[in-house]
Rosetta silent file (secondary structure, phi, psi, omega in degrees, C-alpha in Angstrom):
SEQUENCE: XXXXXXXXXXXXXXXXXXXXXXXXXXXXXXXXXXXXXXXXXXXXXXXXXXXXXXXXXXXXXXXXXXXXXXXX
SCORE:     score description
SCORE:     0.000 S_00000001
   1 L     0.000  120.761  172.716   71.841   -2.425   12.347 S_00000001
   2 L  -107.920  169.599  177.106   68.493   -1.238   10.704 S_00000001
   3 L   130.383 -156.000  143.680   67.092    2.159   10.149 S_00000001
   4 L  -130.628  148.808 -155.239   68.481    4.873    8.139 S_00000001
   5 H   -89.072  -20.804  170.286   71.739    6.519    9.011 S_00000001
   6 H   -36.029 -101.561 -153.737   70.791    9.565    6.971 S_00000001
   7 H   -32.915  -94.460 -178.562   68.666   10.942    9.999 S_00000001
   8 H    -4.630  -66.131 -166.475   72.078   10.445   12.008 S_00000001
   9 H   -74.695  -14.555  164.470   74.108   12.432    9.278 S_00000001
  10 L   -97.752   -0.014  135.427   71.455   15.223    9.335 S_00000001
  11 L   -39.683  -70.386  168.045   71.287   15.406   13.324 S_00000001
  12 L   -46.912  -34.412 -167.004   75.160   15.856   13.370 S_00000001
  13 L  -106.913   30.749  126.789   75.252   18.520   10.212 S_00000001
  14 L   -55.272  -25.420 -137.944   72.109   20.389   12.469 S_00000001
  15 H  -100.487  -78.686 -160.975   74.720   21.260   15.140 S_00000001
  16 H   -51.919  -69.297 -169.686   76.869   23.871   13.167 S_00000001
  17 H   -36.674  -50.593  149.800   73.837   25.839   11.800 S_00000001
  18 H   -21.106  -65.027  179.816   72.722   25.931   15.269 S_00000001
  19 H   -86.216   -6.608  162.252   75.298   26.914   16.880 S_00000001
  20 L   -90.464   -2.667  158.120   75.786   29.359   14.162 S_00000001
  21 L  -104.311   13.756  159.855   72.564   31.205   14.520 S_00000001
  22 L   -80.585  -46.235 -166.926   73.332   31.364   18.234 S_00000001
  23 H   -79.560  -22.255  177.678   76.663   33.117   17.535 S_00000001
  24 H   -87.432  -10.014  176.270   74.920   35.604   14.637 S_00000001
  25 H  -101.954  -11.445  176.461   71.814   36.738   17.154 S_00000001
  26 H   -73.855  -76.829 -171.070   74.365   36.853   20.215 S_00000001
  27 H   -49.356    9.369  159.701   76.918   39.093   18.126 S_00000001
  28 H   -96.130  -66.580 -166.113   73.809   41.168   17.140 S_00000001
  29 H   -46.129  -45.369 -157.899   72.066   41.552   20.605 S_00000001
  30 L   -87.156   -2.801  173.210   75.952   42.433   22.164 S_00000001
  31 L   -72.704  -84.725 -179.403   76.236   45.173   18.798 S_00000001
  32 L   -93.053   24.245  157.217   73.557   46.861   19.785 S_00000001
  33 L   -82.561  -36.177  179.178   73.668   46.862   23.240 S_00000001
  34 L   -60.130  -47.946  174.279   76.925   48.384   22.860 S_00000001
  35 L  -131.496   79.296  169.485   75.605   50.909   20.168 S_00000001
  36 H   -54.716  -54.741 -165.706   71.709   51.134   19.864 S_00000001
  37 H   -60.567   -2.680  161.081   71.940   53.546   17.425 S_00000001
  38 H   -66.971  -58.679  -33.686   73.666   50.889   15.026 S_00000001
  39 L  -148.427  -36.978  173.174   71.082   49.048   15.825 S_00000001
  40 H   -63.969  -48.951  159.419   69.246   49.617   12.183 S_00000001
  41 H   -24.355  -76.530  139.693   72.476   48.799   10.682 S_00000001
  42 H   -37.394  -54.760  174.727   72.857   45.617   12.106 S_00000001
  43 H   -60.243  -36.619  167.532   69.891   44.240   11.683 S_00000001
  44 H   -54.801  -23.905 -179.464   70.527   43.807    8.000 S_00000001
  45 H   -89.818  -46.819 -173.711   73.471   42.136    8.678 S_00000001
  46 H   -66.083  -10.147  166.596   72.069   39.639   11.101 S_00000001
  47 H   -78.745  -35.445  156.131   69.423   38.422    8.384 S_00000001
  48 H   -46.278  -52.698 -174.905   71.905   38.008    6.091 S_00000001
  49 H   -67.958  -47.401 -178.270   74.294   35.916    8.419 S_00000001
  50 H   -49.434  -59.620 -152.787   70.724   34.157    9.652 S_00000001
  51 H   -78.859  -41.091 -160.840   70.023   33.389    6.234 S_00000001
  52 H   -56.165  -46.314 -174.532   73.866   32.169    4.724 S_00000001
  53 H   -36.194  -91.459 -171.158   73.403   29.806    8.065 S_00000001
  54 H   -47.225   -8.303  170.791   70.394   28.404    7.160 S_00000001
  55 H   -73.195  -33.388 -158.016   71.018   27.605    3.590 S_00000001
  56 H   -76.214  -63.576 -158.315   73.552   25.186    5.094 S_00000001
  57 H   -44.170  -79.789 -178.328   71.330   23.853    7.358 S_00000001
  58 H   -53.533  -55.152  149.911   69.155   23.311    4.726 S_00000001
  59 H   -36.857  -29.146 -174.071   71.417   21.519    2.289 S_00000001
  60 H   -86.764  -47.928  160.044   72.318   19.464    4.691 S_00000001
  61 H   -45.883  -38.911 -171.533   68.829   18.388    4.956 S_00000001
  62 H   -79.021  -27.568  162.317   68.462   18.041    1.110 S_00000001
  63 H   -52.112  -19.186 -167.218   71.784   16.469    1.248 S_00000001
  64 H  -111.848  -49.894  143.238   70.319   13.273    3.631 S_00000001
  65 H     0.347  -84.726  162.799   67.614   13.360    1.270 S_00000001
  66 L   -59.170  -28.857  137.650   69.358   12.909   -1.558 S_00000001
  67 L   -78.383   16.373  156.672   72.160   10.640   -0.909 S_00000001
  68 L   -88.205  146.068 -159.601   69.902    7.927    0.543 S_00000001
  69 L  -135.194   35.837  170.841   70.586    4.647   -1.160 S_00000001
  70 L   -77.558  110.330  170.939   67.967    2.700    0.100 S_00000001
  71 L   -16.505  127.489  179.893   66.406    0.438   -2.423 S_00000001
  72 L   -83.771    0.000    0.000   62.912    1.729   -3.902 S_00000001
C-alpha cells in the first residue's frame, strides 16, 4: 500500500470537530429562537464552544503533521 496514511488519520479526526460545530451553531440557533433576547448572551458562548472545537480540529491536523515517519 503506498501513500500516506496520515491524510486518512486526519480525515477520520475531521469528523468530531465537525460534527461538533454542527451541534454548537444548532444549540445556538434553537437558544435563541426560543429566547431572542438571550440572544447577546449566547453568542459569546457559541464562539467559545466554536473555538474549543476547532483547536481540536486543529491539533489533529498538526498531529498528522507531526507524527509522519516518512523518511526525509
Amino acid at each position: 500500500m503506498t501513500g500516506n496514511l496520515n491524510v486518512i488519520g486526519y480525515g477520520i479526526a475531521a469528523l468530531g470537530p465537525g460534527i461538533g460545530v454542527g451541534l454548537v451553531f444548532a444549540a445556538y440557533i434553537q437558544a435563541t429562537a426560543r429566547q431572542p433576547e438571550s440572544a447577546g448572551l449566547t453568542r459569546a458562548y457559541m464562539f467559545m464552544g466554536f473555538a474549543v472545537v476547532e483547536a481540536l480540529a486543529l491539533l489533529g491536523l498538526v498531529l498528522a503533521f507531526a507524527l509522519d515517519n516518512t523518511p526525509a
